[in-house]
N, C-alpha and C positions, 0 to 999 in steps of 0.2 A: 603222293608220288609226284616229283617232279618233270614237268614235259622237255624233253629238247629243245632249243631253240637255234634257228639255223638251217640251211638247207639238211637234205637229206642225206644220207650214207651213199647213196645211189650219184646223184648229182656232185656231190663234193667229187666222189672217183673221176668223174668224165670229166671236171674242172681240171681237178690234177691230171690225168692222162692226155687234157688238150695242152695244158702249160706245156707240159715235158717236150710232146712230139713240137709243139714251138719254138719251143727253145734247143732241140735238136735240132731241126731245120735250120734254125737261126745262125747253130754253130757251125754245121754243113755249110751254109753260104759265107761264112768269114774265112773260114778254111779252104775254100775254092778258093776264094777272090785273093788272098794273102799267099797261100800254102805255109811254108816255111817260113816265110818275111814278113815279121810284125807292122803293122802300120808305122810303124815311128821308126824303121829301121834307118832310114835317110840321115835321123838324129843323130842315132846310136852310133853309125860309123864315125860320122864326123866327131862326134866328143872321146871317140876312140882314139882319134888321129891326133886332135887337140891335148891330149892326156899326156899322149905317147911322148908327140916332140917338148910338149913342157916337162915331164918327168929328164928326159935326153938332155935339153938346153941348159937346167939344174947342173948338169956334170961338163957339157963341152957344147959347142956349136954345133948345131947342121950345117951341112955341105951344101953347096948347091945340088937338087934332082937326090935327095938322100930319103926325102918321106915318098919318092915315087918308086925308088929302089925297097926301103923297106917293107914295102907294101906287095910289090912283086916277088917279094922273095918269103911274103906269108908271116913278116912279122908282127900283121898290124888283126892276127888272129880273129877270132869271130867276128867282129865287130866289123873287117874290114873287108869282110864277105858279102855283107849286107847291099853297101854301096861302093866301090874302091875310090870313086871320084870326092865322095865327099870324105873318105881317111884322110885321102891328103891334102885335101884342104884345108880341113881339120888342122892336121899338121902342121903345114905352112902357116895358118895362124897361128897355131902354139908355139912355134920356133919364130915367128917372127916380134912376136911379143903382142900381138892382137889378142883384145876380150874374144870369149867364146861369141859366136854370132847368136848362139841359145842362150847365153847370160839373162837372166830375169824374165823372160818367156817361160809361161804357167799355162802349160793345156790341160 
């Protein structure tokens, strides 16, 4: 007969049941501290912004105060909920023909 080797049946459970309720907790406190707004959200808007007016510029110029109207008027969708200051920033670099400020930034 072969013996088991390794903790017990007893002990492997209370491992598992500690990881879980840890990693519960874990996710409980990201979701406090964030709620709905990802860490990276600050990104996210602005390459929303950056997207937008470089897709826009492709076809015709921006106006002057055009990615701050955009954005108030909810065209700059999810992304520009996050943060509104950096869409059109964002923007404003893409229409002005600036690299993204996140170009080759790896986190």
């Amino acid at each position: 007969m072969h013996r088991h080797e390794g903790p017990s049946q007893g002990k492997f459970a209370v491992a598992l049941t500690a990881a879980a309720v840890l990693a519960t907790a874990a996710a409980g406190v990201l979701i406090d501290r964030y709620d709905d707004r990802p860490p990276w959200a600050t990104d996210i808007a602005y390459e929303g912004g950056y997207l937008q007016a470089v897709r826009i510029v492709k076809w015709r110029a921006l106006r002057e105060g055009e990615c701050a109207l955009m954005e108030r008027q909810g065209i700059g969708g999810e992304r520009a909920v996050h943060d509104p200051a950096a869409w059109v920033e964002g923007c404003l670099d893409g229409a002005a023909g600036h690299p993204s400020r996140n170009q080759g930034i790896v986190r």
